[in-house]
C-alpha positions in Angstrom: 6.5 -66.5 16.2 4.9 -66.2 20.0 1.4 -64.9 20.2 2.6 -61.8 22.0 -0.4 -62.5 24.9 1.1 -65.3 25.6 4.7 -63.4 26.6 5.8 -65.2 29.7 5.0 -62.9 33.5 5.2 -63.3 36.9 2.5 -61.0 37.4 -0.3 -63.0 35.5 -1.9 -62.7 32.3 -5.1 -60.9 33.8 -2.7 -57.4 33.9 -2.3 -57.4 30.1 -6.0 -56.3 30.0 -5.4 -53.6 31.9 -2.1 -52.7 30.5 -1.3 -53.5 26.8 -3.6 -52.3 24.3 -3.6 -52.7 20.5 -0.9 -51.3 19.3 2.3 -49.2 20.4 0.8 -46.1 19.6 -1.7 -47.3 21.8 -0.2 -48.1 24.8 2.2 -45.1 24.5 -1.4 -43.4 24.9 -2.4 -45.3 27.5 0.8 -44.7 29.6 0.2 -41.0 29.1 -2.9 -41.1 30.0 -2.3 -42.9 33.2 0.3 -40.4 33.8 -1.7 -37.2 33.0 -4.1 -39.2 35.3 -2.1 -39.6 38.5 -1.0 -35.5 37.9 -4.6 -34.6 38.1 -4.9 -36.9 41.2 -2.1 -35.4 43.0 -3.1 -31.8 42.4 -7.1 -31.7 43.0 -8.3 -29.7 45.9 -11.7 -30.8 45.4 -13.9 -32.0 48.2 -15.0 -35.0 47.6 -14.1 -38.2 45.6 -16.8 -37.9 43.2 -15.4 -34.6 42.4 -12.2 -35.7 42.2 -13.1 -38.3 39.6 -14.8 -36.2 37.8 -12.2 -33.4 37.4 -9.7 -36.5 36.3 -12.3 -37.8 33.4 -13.0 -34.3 32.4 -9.3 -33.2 32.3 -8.6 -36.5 30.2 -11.3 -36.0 27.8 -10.1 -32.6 27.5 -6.6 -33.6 26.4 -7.7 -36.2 24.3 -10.6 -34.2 22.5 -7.0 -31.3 22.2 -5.0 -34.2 20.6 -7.0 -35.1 18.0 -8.1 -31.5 17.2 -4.4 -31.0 16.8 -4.2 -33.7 14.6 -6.9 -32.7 12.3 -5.2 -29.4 12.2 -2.0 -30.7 11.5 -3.1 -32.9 8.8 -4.8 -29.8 6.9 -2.0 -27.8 7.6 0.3 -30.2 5.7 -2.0 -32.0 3.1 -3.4 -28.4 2.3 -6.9 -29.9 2.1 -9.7 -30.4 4.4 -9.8 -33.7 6.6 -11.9 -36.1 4.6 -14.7 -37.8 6.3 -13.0 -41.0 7.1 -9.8 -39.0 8.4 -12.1 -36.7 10.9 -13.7 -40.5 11.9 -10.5 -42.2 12.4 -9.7 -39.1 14.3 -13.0 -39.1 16.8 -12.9 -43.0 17.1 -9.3 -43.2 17.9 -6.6 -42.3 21.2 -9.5 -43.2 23.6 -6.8 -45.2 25.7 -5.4 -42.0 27.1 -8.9 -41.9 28.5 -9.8 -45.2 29.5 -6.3 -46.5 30.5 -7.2 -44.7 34.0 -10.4 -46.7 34.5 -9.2 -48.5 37.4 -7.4 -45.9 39.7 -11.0 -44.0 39.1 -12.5 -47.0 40.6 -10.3 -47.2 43.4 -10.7 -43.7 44.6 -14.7 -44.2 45.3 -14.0 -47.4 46.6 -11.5 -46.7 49.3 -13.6 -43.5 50.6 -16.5 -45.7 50.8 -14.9 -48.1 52.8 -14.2 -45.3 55.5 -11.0 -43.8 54.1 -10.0 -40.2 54.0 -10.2 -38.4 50.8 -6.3 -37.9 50.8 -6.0 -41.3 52.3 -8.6 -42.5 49.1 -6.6 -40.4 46.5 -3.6 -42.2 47.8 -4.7 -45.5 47.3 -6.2 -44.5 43.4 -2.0 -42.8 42.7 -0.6 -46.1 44.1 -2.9 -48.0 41.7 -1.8 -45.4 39.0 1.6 -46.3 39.4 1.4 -50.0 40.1 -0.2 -49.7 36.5 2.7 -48.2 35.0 5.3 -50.4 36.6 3.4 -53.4 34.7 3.2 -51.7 31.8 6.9 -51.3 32.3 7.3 -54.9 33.1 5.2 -55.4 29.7 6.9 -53.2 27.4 10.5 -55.1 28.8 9.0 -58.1 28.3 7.7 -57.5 24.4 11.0 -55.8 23.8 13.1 -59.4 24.5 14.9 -57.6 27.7 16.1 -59.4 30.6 14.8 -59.8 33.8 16.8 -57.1 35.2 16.5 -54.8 32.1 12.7 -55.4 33.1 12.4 -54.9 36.6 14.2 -51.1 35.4 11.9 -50.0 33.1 9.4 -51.2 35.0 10.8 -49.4 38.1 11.5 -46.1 35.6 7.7 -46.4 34.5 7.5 -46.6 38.2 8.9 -43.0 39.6 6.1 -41.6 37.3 3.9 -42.4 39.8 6.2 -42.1 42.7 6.4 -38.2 41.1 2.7 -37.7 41.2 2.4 -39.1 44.8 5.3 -36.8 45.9 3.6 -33.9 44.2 0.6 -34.7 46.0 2.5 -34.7 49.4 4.5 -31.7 49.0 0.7 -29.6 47.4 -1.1 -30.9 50.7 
């Protein structure tokens, strides 16, 4: 069987970094995250992009701290016993994709206002790398999932109107 990294792409194996992660609970994550991301992008009123970023990483960290407190729950809930150690570990050391995953569009932002943009113009540029994200990882996902080029190019372009969504939002907000 292929070594799944070395799937073929148009767009170049450097992506895969950025887009695939461990597993498909993982990359599921990571998708969210990128999504969840792009809505806190769109909808910030803050003044500046340091602000900005920082309302996006806190929001994320949020969530993801909320998911795995939900978890934990959950699994008490139904295993009528306390978390063990190595469950409540598992739990902290895990979903950190839905976090990370937006790395680069938090980049981008402080980037493209240093280089003289706007803020809106700079929170532009940080959604479209959001959503040129999640058409690879669409483009990905096709790829692992043996789909034609055609299938590809839709999920990828599905993955896609995320994005196209959040930079809408942002639009019709400001």
């Amino acid at each position: 069987m292929a070594n799944p990294d070395e799937s073929s792409s148009s767009a170049g194996p450097g992506h895969r970094r950025l887009v695939r992660h461990t597993t498909e609970h993982a990359t599921a994550t990571g998708i969210y995250g990128i999504i969840v991301g792009s809505a806190v992008l769109a909808s910030s009123h803050a003044e500046s992009a340091l602000a900005v970023d920082l309302a996006v990483l806190v929001t994320l960290v949020i969530y993801w701290a909320a998911e795995r407190y939900s978890r934990l729950l959950a699994a008490r809930i139904h295993d009528g016993a306390r978390p063990s150690w190595p469950q409540v570990r598992h739990e902290l050391t895990a979903g950190w994709e839905f976090v990370t995953a937006s790395a680069l569009p938090l980049v981008v932002l402080p980037l493209t206002r240093l280089a003289g943009a706007s803020l809106d113009t700079a929170v532009l540029a940080a959604l479209w790398c959001s959503t040129l994200l999640l058409c690879l990882s669409g483009w990905e996902i096709g790829a692992e999932g043996r789909l034609s080029r055609a299938e590809r190019l839709g999920v990828a372009l599905v993955a896609g109107l995320f994005g196209v969504a959040m930079i809408v939002l942002k639009s019709l907000l400001h």
